[in-house]
Each structure stands twice: as structure tokens, then as C-alpha cells.
C-alpha positions in Angstrom: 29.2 -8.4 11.9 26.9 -5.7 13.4 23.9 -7.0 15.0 20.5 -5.7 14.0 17.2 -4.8 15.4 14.4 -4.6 13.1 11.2 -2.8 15.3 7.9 -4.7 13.5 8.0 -7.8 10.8 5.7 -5.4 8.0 6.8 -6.4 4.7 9.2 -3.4 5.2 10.6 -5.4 8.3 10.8 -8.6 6.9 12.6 -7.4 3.7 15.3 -5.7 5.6 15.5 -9.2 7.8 16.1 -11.2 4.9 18.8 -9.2 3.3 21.2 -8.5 6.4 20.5 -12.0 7.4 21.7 -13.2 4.1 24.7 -10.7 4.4 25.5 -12.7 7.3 24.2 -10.4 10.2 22.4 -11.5 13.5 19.1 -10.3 13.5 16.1 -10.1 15.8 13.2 -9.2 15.2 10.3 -7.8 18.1 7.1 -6.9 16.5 3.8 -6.2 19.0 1.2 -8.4 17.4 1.0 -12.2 17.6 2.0 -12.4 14.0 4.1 -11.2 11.1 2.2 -9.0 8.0 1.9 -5.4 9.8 -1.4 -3.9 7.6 -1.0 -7.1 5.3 -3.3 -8.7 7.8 -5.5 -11.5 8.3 -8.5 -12.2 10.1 -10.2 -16.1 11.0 -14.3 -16.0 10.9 -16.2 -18.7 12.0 -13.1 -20.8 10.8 -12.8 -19.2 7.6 -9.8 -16.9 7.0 -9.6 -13.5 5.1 -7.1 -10.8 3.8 -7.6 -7.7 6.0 -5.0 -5.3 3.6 -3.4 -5.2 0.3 -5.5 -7.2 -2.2 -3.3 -7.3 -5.4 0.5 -7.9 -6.0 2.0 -5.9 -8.2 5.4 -5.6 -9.8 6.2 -8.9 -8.6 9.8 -9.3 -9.7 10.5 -7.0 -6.5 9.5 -10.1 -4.9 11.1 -12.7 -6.6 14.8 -10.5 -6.4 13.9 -10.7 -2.7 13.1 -14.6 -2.5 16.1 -15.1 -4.6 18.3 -13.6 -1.7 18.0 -16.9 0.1 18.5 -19.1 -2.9 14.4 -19.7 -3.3 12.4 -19.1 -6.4 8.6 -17.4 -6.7 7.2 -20.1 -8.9 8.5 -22.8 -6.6 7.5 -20.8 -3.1 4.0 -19.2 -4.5 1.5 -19.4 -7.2 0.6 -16.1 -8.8 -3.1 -16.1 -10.0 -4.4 -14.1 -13.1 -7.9 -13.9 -12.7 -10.3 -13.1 -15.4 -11.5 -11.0 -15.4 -9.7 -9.1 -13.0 -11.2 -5.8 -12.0 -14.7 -5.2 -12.7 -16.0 -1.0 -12.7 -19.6 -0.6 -12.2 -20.5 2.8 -13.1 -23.9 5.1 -12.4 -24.8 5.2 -16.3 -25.2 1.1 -15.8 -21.6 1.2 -17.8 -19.9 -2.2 -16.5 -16.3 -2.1 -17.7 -14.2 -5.3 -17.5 -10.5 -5.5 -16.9 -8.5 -8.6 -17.9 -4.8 -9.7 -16.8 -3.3 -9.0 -20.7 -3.7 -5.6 -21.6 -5.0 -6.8 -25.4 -8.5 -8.2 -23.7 -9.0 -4.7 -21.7 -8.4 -3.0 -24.8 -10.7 -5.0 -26.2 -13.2 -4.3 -23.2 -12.9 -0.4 -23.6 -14.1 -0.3 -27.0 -16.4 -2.9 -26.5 -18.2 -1.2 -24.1 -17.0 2.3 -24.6 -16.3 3.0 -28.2 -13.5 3.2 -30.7 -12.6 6.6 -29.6 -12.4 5.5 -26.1 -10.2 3.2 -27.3 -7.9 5.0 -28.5 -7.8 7.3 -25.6 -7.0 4.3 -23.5 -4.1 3.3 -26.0 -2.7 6.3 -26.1 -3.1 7.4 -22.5 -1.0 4.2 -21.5 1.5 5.0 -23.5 2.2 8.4 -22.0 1.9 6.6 -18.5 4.5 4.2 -20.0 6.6 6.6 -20.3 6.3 8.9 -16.8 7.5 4.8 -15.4 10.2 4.4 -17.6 11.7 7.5 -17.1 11.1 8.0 -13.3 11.4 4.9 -11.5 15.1 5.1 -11.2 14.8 8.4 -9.6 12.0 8.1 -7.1 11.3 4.5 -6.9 14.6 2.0 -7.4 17.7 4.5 -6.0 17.4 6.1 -2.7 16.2 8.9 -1.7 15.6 11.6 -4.6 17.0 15.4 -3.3 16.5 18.5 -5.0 20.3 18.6 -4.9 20.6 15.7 -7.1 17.9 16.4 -9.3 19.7 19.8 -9.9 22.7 17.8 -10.5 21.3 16.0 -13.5 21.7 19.4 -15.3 19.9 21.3 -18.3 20.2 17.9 -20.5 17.9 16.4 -18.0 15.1 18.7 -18.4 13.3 17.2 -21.4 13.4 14.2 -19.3 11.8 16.2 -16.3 8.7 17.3 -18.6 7.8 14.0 -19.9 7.1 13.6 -16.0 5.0 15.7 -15.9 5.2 16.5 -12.5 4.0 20.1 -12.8 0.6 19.0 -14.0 -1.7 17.3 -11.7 -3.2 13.9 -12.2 -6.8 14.8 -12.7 -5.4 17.8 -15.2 -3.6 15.6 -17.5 -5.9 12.6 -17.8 -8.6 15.6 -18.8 -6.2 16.9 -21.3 -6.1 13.2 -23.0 -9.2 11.7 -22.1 -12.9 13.4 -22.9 -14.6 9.6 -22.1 -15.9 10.2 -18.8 -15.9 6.5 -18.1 -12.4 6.6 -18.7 -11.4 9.6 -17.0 -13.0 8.4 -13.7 -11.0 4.6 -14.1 -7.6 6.6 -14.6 -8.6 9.0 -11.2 -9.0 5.9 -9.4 -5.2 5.3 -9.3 -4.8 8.5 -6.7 -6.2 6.5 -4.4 -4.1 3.6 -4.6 -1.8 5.6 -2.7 -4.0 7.6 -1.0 -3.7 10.9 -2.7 -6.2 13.3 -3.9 -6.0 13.3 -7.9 -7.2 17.0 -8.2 -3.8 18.1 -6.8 -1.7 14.9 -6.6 1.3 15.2 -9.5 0.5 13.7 -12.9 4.1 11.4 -12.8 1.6 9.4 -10.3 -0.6 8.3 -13.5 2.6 6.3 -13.8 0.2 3.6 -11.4 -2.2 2.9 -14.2 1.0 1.3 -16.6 1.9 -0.7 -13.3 -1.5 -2.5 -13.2 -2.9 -2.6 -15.9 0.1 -3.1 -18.7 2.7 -4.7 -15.6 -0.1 -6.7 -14.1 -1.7 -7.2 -11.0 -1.9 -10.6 -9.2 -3.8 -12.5 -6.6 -2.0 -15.3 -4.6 -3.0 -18.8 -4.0 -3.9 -18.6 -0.6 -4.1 -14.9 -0.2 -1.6 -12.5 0.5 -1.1 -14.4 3.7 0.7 -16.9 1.8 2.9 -14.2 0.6 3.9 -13.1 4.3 3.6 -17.1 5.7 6.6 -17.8 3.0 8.9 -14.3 3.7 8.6 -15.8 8.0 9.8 -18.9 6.2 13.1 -17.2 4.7 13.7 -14.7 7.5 13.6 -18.4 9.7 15.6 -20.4 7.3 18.4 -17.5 7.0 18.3 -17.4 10.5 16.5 -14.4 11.8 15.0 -14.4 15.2 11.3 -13.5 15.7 9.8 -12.0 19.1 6.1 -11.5 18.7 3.7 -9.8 21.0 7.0 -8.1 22.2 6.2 -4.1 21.4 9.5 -1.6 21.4 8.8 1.0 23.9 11.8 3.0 23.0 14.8 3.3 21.3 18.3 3.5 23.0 20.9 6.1 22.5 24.2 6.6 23.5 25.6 10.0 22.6 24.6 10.6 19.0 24.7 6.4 18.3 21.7 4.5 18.6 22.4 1.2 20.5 19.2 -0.7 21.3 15.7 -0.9 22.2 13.6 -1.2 24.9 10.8 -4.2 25.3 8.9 -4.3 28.5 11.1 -4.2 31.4 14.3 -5.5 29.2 17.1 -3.5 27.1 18.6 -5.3 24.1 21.1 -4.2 22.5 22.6 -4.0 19.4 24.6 -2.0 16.7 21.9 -1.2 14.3 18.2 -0.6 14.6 15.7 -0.9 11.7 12.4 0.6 12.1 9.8 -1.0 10.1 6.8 1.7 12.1 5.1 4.6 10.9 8.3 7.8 10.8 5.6 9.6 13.0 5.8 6.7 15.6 9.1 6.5 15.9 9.8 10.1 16.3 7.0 10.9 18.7 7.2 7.6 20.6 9.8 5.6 20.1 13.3 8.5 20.1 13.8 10.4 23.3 12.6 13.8 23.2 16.2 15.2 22.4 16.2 13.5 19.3 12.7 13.4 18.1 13.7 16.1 15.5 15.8 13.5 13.4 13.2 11.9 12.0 10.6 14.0 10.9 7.1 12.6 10.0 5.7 13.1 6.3 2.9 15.4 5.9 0.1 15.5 4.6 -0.6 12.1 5.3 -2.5 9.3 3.3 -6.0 8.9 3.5 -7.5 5.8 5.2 -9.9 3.5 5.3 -13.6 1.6 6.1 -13.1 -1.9 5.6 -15.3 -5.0 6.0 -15.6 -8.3 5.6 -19.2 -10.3 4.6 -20.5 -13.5 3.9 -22.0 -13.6 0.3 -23.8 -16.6 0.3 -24.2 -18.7 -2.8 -28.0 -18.6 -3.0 -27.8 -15.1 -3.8 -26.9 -16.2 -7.4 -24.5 -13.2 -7.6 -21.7 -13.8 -9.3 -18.6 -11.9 -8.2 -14.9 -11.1 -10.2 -11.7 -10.6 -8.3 -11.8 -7.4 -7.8 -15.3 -4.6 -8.1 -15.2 -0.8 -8.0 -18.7 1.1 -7.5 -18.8 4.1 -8.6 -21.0 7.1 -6.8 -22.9 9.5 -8.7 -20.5 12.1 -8.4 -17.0 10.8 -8.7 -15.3 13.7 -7.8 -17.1 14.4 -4.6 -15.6 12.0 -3.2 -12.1 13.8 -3.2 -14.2 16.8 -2.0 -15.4 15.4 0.9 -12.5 13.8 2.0 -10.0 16.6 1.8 -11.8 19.5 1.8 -14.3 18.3 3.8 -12.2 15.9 6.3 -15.3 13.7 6.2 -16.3 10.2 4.6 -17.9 10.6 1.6 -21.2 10.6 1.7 -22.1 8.5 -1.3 -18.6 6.6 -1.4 -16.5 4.5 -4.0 -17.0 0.6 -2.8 -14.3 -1.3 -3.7 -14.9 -5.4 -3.3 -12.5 -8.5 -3.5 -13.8 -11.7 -3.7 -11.2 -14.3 -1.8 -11.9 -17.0 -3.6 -12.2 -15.6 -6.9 -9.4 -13.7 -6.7 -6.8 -16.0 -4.4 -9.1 -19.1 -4.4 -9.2 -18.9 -1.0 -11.7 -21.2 0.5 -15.3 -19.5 2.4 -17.6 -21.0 4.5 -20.1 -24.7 3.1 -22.8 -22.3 1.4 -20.8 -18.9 1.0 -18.5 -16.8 -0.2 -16.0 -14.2 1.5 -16.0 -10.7 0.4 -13.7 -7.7 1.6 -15.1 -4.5 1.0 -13.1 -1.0 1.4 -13.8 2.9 1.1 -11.7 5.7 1.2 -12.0 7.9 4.4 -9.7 10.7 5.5 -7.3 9.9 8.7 -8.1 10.1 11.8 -7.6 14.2 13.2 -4.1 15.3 14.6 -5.4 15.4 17.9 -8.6 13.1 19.1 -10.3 11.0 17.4 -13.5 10.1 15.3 -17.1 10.2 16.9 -18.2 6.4 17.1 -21.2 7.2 15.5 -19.5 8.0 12.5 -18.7 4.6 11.8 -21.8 4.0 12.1 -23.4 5.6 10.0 -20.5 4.8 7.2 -21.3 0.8 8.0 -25.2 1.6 6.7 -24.5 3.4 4.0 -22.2 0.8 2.5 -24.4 -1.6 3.2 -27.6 0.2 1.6 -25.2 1.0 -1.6 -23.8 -2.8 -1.9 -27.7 -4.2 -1.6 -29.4 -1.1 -3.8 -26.7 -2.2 -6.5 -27.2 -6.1 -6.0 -23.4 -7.0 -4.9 -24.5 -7.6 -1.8 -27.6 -9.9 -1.0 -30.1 -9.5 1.6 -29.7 -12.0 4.1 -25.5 -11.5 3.5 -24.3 -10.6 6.9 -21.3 -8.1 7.5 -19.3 -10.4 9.8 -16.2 -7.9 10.5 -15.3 -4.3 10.1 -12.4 -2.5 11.0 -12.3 1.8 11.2 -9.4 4.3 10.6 -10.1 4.5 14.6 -9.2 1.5 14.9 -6.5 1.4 12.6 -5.2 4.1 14.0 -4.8 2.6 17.6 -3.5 -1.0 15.7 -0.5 0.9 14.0 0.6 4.1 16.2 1.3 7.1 14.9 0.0 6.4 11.5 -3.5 8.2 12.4 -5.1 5.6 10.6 -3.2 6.3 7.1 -3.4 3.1 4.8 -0.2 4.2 2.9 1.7 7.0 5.6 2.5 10.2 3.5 0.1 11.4 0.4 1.3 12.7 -2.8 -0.4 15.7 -2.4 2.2 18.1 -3.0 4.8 18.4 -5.9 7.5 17.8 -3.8 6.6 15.1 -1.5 8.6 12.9 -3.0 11.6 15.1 -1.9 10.3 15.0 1.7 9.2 11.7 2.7 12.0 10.5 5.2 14.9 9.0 3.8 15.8 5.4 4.9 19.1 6.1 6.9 19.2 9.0 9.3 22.2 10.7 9.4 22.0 12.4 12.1 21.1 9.4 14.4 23.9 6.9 13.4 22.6 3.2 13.6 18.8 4.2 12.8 17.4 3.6 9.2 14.0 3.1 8.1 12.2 0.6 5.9 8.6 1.3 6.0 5.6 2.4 3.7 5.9 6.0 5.7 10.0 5.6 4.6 11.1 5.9 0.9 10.1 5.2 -1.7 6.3 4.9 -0.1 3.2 2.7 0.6 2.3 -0.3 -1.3 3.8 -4.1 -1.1 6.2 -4.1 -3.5 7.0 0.0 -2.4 7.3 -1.3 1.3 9.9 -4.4 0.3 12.3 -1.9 -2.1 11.8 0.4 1.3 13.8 -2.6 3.4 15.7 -3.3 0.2 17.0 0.6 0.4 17.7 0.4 4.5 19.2 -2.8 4.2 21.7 -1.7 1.3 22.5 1.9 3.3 23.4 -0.6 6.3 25.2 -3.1 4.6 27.3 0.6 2.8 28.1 2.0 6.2 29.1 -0.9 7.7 31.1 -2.7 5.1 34.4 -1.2 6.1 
């Protein structure tokens, strides 16, 4: 069998690992931190551990075909939380608008708090995004690679099925078109971001996201999603995978047209396959020789990024937190102005809050809780970086916004914060980009790199900068994808 290198142990990596393992394949691999989880991170306070990433798992069966691999089950390896309720929007009206794990109860919510006609917008809106899913995930999410070639290919029959995509249309065009409740309008915008694309111009198949979340479900984890990466190390181990940490690829090998190994350090390994769970832009700017850079070329435009902290909410605050809190600004929209028109934070952002314990019972410190807290920036520019004193002045006003709207209490401290400079410089060639390439073109789905490269024989990758895109369960189907193109070419 041909042995494999997989370059970083992301959930992309580790996804890959598990699959050619299972197929019977030696596998190492060499990721640069000290630990597994790529942006899926983790970071110890004062003795108290906290999620540094992705706060919800959705479309968890993607997980549970991957556990299955090696003979495990989910329910026996993790235990999936349904808080309640789950997400919590906060709006500048002094709207607060629940959302609950079963769809019913947030129905319920909407016209609670919003009105019968809201409801039904909300209904009916759900159902369309129903739809967009059903019809397009086995295009652009479960096969490989969509091309224009194929589309073509599915012929005139096919093009009632296009429209009811609705990729034409963008996202913040069609929710207007269905939805007059502003309250609404601004929840259904909020799913651009969730792969960081801008909803004035993203395409309207992305409203898709809503139907994932709130009619699929979105989960916490008992232990946070670091149990979810602890127990994937566990199966890559158990089916035999080799792990190197703190052992950064420098390059890739090539012989002739084949690649043949990496470098680590001072030492060449080779192998018959490489795997690249990086960013596509690292691994053609950094990682391929000059010569054949070209091969792999890096989505555009990219993803935004992110501000993220971490602070102690202490008890004696008497606030009481949900899983998961979105604060809206005063201007929703502005938001999406600043960023990508502007290529600036926003200056009166969208906080976004998880509460560890409430939403993966994770435990905090004696006499407090932990709270992650996120907004949306653009990434970091091309060439250069961010003044420091940007960041600075982003840390104050999240702060001011989280006290002015009682989230966050006076005498809570922010313990930790992380920058898209810093992110950047933690995952290279991603400019700081939370989920690689944005939707912010009709046809990116067409041109985000595919996850075997023809041209390079032996290199595929499985990655959120890789089909089918950024997200958890997007990033495992992404090693799923290079894992069955390997397991194809290699069969014979």
C-alpha cells in the first residue's frame, strides 16, 4: 500500500488519517503545533480550559460516518448537548429572540416575540432554504468538486433544478424578497458570516445554512469541541496512524512531475502520497517549489476573520448567560460595509458570545464562568500587516459594547485575546481567514481548489481552503473527498 503524509492534524487532516488508515495505508502525520485541532483550538487559563474556534457542531452524521470508519459509534465516543435555549439574538429595539434545539419551540419564539406574520415568514422562509439544501448538497457539498463542465452536463432538464438554487440572486436580495420583519431579516443575514461571506453579494443557495442550524440542529459537546478532536487522535492512534507534533513541513518533495515527500527540519521523509491539511495559499507559496507553485492555486477572495476573546464572567454578576448570544449593532448592515468596502473592523460590531459551560458544560473557575466572545473583521492585507493599535482599539470597544448591554460585568476581566494578526502568523498563508475562500462571487464554488491536483501527481488536499469549504463538518467531508480520490488512483 502507498504510504501517506498528511501536512497538519486539522479536522481536515485527521479525517483523511482515519480513512487511509482504515484502508490499510501507513500514515504519518507532522503537524507544527504541540497538539492536534488546527483552528479547533484550545487554550488553559489559570487552570481552566476553553474552546478557541468552532463553537457548534453541525450536521453531525458527517461525524458519526467518520467514527464508524474504525468500528466506533458517536453516542458511545461523545455526548451531543442540546442546550435550551440555544442561540439567544439581542437586538437594538430591546427585541430578544430565543432559539431552541427543535425547530417547533423557535417557531414558537418568533411569533412570540415577533408576531404571527413573522411567523409565517420564518415558516415559509425555511422551507425555501430546505429546499436550496436538498437540491444542492450533492452538487457542491457531498461529490467532489462541482465544474462548469459538469454542471453543463446535467442538461436543459436540470435547469428548473438550478433556479430553485437560486444562485443568481444574492442572499440579502432574497431574504428581502420573503421577509419584511426586520428582526428576521437581520437573523437570516447572520448566516453569511458563518462562512465568512458578505450577504449583500454572497449567492442566495448559501441561505441553505439557516435549514442546517436551525431545522438540522446545532450541537454543543460534553467537554467542548476539544473532546471532539481528543477522540478523532484516539481513532487516528487506534487505526494506527503516526503523529509528529511540533514538527512543521518546510517543503514538499518532487520528483519530476510526482510528489515524493516532505521536508521537516533538517530531515526528508518520504512517501508516495502527500495530504495537505494547510491553507491552498500555504502550500503553493510556501510549501511547492517555485516551478510548481502554479498547480495549486489559492481561492480568492478570501474569508473574513476574526477578534476573539476569552473572559471570566463571574457569578456575582447575576447575569445569566445561554449557549450561544448574538448582539446586534445599530446598523446591521454596516457591518458588511465596513468590512468589505471599508477593509476595516466595524466600528460598532456584531458580538457574538458562547458560554462553555452552558453550552458544553464545560467547567470555569470556583466563582466564574468562561465566556468566548468573537467579531467579524476583514483579513489581514495581502502584503503587511495590521497596525497594533488597531486591536486595540477593537479590544475597547467590545468591551464598552458587552458592559453598556449588561453581558459583560464590571469587574469581569478579559483574560485572553487572539487577532487576525495573530491568526494569521498561527496558520500561514491563510492571512488570518477563519474559513479560507468567501462566497463572494457566483462562481466560487467552481474555483475553490479541488482536492486532488492533477497536475502534481501524489498531492491532494483536505482542508477548509479545499473543497467543499470551511466549517467542521465541511472540513471532515474535505478529507473524506482527498481520501476517496487517493484511495481511486491508487486502487489498481
Amino acid at each position: 500500500m502507498p504510504k501517506v503524509i498528511v501536512v497538519g492534524a486539522g479536522l481536515g487532516g485527521l479525517a483523511a488519517a482515519i480513512r487511509l488508515a482504515a484502508q490499510g495505508h501507513t500514515v504519518h502525520i507532522f503537524e507544527a503545533a504541540s497538539s492536534a485541532g488546527g483552528k479547533a483550538g484550545e487554550v488553559t487559563i489559570d487552570g481552566v480550559s476553553v474552546d478557541t474556534g468552532p463553537s457548534v457542531l453541525t450536521m453531525p452524521e458527517v461525524l458519526s460516518e467518520l467514527l464508524a470508519i474504525g468500528g466506533w459509534r458517536l453516542d458511545e465516543q461523545l455526548e451531543l448537548l442540546e442546550p435550551e435555549p440555544a442561540f439567544r439574538y439581542l437586538y437594538p429595539n430591546g427585541a430578544c429572540l430565543d432559539m431552541f434545539p427543535k425547530l417547533e419551540q423557535s417557531i414558537d419564539s418568533v411569533q412570540s416575540v415577533l408576531g404571527s406574520d413573522a411567523k409565517a415568514e420564518f415558516v415559509a422562509f425555511l422551507k425555501y432554504a430546505k429546499t436550496i439544501w436538498d437540491l444542492s448538497t450533492p452538487q457542491f457539498i457531498f461529490g467532489p468538486a462541482p465544474t462548469w463542465t459538469k454542471m453543463i452536463q446535467m442538461g436543459v432538464q436540470k435547469l428548473g433544478v438550478i433556479h430553485k438554487v437560486d444562485p443568481l440572486r444574492s442572499m440579502q436580495k432574497a431574504i428581502s424578497k420573503q421577509i419584511k420583519n426586520k428582526e428576521l431579516q437581520w437573523l437570516f443575514w447572520r448566516y453569511a458570516t458563518y462562512n465568512g461571506s458578505d450577504v449583500r453579494v454572497a449567492p442566495a443557495t448559501l441561505n441553505c445554512i439557516a435549514h442546517v442550524e436551525l431545522a438540522l440542529g446545532g450541537y454543543g459537546i460534553k467537554g467542548g469541541i476539544r473532546a471532539l478532536i481528543d477522540c478523532l487522535v484516539r481513532l487516528a492512534k487506534h487505526l494506527g496512524v503516526q503523529m509528529h507534533f511540533d514538527s512543521p513541513v518546510q517543503q514538499l518533495l518532487i520528483n519530476g512531475r510526482q510528489v515524493c515527500g516532505v521536508r521537516v527540519g533538517a530531515r526528508s521523509h518520504q512517501c508516495d502520497v502527500v495530504v495537505a491539511n494547510a491553507d491552498a495559499a500555504h502550500v503553493s507559496k510556501d510549501l511547492l517549489p517555485i516551478k510548481q507553485s502554479r498547480f495549486v492555486r489559492p481561492p480568492e477572495p478570501v474569508s473574513m476573520s476574526g477578534w476573539t476573546g476569552i473572559f471570566k464572567g463571574h457569578h456575582s454578576s447575576g447575569i445569566k448567560r445561554v449557549a450561544h448570544t448574538v448582539l446586534f449593532p445599530e446598523d446591521y448592515e454596516s457591518e458588511f460595509r465596513d468590512i468589505f468596502d471599508g477593509n476595516k473592523p466595524p466600528q460598532e460590531p456584531t458580538v457574538y458570545l458562547c458560554a462553555q459551560t452552558q453550552c458544553h458544560q464545560r467547567e470555569g473557575w470556583r466563582d466564574a464562568e468562561a465566556v468566548f466572545t468573537m467579531i467579524n473583521c476583514p483579513p489581514e492585507p495581502i502584503n503587511g500587516t495590521s497596525k497594533v493599535d488597531t486591536w486595540d482599539s477593537v479590544k475597547e470597544t467590545v468591551i464598552g459594547r458587552l458592559r453598556q448591554s449588561g453581558l459583560m460585568g464590571a469587574t469581569d476581566p478579559l483574560l485572553w485575546t487572539r487577532t487576525p494578526t495573530e491568526l494569521a502568523q498561527q496558520f500561514p498563508g491563510s492571512r488570518g481567514a477563519s474559513y479560507g475562500a468567501s462566497s463572494n462571487t457566483k462562481s466560487a464554488a467552481f474555483t475553490r481548489p479541488a482536492n486532488r491536483i492533477n497536475k502534481l501527481p501524489g498531492l491532494y488536499l483536505a482542508s477548509g481552503s479545499a473543497h467543499p469549504g470551511g466549517g467542521m463538518p465541511l472540513a471532515m467531508l474535505s478529507g473524506k473527498a482527498a481520501s476517496e480520490a487517493v484511495i481511486h488512483d491508487y486502487s489498481a
